[in-house]
VEXLUM-16625 format. One record per residue (C-alpha): residue in three letters; x, z, y. Coordinates in steps of 0.5 Angstrom, whole numbers, padded with zeros to 4 digits, always signed. Layout:
ALAXZY
...
END
This chain:
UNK+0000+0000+0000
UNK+0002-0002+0006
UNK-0001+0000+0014
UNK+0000-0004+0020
UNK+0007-0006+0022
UNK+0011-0005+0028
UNK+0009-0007+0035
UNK+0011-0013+0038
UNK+0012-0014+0046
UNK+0005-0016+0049
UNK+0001-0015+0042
UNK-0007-0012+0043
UNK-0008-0005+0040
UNK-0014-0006+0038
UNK-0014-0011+0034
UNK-0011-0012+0027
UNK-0011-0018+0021
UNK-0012-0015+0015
UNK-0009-0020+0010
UNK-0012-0019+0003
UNK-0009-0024-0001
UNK-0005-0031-0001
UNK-0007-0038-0004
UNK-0006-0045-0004
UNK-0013-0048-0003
UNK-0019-0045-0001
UNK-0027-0046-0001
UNK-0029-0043+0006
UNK-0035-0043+0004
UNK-0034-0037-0002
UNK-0032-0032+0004
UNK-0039-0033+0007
UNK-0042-0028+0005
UNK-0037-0022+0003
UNK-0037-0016+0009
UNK-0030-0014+0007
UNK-0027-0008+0010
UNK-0031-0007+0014
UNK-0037-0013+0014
UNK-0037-0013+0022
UNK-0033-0019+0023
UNK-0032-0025+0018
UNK-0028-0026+0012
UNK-0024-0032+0014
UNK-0018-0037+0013
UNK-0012-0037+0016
UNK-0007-0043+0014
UNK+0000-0041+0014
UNK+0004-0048+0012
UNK+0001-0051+0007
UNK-0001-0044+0005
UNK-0008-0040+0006
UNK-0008-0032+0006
UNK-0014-0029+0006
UNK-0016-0024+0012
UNK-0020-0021+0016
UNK-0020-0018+0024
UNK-0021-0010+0023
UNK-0019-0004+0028
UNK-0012-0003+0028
UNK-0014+0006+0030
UNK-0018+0006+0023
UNK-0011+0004+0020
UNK-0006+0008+0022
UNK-0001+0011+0018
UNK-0005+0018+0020
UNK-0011+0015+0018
UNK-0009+0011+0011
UNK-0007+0018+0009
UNK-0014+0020+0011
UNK-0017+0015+0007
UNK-0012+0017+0001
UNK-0015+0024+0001
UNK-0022+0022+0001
UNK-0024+0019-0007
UNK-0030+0016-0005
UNK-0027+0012+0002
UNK-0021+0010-0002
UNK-0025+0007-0008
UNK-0029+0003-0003
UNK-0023+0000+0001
UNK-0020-0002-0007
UNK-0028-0005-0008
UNK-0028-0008-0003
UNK-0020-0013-0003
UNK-0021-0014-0010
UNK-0029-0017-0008
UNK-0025-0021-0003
UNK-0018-0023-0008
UNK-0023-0025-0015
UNK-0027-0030-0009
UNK-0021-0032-0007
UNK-0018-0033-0014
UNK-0025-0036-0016
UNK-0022-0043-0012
UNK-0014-0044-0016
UNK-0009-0039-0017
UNK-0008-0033-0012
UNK-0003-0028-0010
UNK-0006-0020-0009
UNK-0004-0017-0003
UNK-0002-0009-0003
UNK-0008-0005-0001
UNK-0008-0004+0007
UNK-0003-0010+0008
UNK-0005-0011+0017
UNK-0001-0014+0021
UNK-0002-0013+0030
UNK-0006-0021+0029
UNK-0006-0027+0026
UNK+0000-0030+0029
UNK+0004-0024+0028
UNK+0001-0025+0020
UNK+0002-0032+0020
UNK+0010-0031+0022
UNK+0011-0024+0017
UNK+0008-0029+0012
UNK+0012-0035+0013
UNK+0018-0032+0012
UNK+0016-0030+0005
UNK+0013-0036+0003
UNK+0018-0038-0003
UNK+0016-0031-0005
UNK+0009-0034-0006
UNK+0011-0040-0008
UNK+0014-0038-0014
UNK+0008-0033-0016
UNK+0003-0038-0015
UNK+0006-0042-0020
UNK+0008-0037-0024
UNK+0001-0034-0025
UNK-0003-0042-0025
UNK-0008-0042-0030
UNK-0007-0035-0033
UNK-0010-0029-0032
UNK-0009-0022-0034
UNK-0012-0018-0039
UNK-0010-0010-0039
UNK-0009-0006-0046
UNK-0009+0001-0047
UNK-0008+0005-0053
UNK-0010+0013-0055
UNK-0007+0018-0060
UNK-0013+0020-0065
UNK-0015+0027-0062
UNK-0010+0033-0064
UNK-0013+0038-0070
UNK-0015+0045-0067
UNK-0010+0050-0066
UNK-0011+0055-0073
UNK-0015+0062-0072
UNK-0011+0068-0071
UNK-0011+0073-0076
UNK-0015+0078-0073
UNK-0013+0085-0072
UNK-0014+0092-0075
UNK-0020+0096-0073
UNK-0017+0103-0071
UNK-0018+0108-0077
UNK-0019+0102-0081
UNK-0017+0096-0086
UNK-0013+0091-0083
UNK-0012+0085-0085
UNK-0006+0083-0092
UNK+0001+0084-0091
UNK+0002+0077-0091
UNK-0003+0074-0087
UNK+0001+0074-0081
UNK+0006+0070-0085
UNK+0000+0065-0087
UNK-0002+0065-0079
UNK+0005+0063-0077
UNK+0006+0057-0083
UNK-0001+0055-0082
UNK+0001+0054-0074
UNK+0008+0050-0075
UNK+0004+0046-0081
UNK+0000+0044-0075
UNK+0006+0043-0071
UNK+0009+0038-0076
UNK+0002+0034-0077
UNK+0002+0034-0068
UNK+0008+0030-0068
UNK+0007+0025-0075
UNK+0000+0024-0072
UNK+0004+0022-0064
UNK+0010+0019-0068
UNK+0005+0014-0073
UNK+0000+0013-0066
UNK+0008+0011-0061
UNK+0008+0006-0068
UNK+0002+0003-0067
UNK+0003+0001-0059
UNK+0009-0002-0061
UNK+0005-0006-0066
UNK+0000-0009-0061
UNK+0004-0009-0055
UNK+0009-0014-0060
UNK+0003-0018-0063
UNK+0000-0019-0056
UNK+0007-0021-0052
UNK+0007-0026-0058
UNK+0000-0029-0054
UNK+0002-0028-0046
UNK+0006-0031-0042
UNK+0009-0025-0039
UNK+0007-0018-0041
UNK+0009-0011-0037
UNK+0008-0003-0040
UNK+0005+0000-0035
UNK+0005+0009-0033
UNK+0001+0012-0039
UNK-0004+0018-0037
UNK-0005+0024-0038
UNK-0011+0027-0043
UNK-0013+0030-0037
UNK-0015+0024-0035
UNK-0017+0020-0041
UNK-0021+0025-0044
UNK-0024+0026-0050
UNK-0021+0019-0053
UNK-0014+0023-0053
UNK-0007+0022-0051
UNK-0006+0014-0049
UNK+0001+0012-0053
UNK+0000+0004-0049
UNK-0002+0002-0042
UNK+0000-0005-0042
UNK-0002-0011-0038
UNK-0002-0018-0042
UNK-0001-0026-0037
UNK-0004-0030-0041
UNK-0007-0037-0041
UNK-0014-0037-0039
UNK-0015-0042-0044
UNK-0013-0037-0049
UNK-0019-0032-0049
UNK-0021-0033-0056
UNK-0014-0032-0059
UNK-0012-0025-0055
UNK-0020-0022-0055
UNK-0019-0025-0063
UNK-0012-0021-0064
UNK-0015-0015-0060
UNK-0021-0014-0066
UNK-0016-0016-0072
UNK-0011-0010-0069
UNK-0017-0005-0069
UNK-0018-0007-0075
UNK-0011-0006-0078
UNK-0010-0001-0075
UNK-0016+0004-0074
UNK-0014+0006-0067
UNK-0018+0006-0061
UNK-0016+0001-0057
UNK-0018-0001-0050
UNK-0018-0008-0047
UNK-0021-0010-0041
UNK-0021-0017-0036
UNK-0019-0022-0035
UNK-0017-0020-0029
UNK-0014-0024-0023
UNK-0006-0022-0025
UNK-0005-0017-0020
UNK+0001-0015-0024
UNK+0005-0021-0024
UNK+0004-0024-0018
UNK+0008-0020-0014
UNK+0014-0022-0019
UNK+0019-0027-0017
END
């Protein structure tokens, strides 16, 4: 992400172009009706050489690097504004092979955008023609659900019988049982990612192991071992989603796929 650049002399301070994101040809059209940032000025085209970025005028004060992190703090606004470019980005796309622009990319008007833009056309270039005729597919894969941690043995009552003299024994060979179960269990499912991620990476273009989350994060489907994403070509849909289901299959884990995306992943590769 990324909030308005420096002030060039003479620049309005009122005004700044919000670019979201960079393509070669453009339907006009297919922006009509987006709102965008803010849905009070138009989504609109704005060439650059022989390429088109995708923008649209905002009020420079709601972007400031004070106010991004005011944004960032509030989950519902930032969710929106994520909404919202990537409403714009999949219209753009809709019309040839696009380039994503970081969230929050502004620039202090248009011929200040045009110029920071053009000198970053090689860049774009390369990009488009590495994503042309390709889009992105995102696989996760979770670690099946830990077993419970084994009941401590419970204690004496006063004055009375407790429990044998080897319970506590028991107890402690039950909970490092349980500890060696843990690590084949996460051992056999890191197994299992590398499985689908080399099955898939067969299939794309170019692929990149992404961040995993933790569980508090994905909840009940347990420990994600494998957050990937896969540049495919588009006309082979049929052969990922088909390798995705034989995978589940084979190996009787939960897998997630989503897409295909725009390929925000790779797009900013050179």
């Amino acid at each position: 992400m990324s909030t308005l650049d420096s002030d060039p002399p003479g620049a309005p301070d009122t005004i700044a172009t919000y670019v979201f994101a960079v393509c070669r040809e453009l339907d006009p059209a297919v922006l009509t009706a987006l709102p965008g940032l803010t849905g009070n000025t138009p989504v609109r085209a704005l060439r650059f050489g022989p390429l088109t970025a995708v923008v649209q005028h905002v009020e420079a004060a709601l972007f400031t690097a004070e106010a991004w992190q005011e944004r960032l703090s509030d989950e519902y606004e930032l969710e929106r504004c994520a909404r919202a470019h990537h409403q714009v980005v999949s219209a753009a796309a809709a019309c040839g092979p696009t380039v994503p622009l970081a969230l929050a990319t502004l620039y202090r008007g248009d011929e200040r955008a045009g110029q920071a833009l053009q000198e970053d056309a090689d860049r774009f270039h390369t990009a488009l023609r590495r994503i042309e005729g390709r889009v992105e597919w995102g696989v996760k894969v979770y670690a099946a659900t830990a077993p419970p941690a084994p009941a401590a043995p419970p204690l004496a009552p006063a004055g009375g019988s407790g429990p044998g003299p080897g319970a506590g024994r028991a107890y402690l060979d039950r909970k490092r049982g349980l500890q060696r179960r843990r690590e084949h269990q996460h051992d056999e499912a890191l197994r299992t990612a590398d499985t689908v991620d080399t099955a898939l990476r067969a299939l794309a273009a170019a692929s990149r192991r992404l961040r995993t989350h933790g569980q508090e994060s994905t909840g009940a489907r347990g420990a994600q071992v494998l957050n990937a994403a896969y540049l495919v070509a588009a006309d082979r849909t049929e052969e990922i989603t088909g390798a995705v289901r034989s995978l589940r299959r084979l190996t009787g884990a939960h897998i997630e796929m989503s897409g295909p995306w725009v390929p925000y992943s790779f797009a900013g590769e050179v």
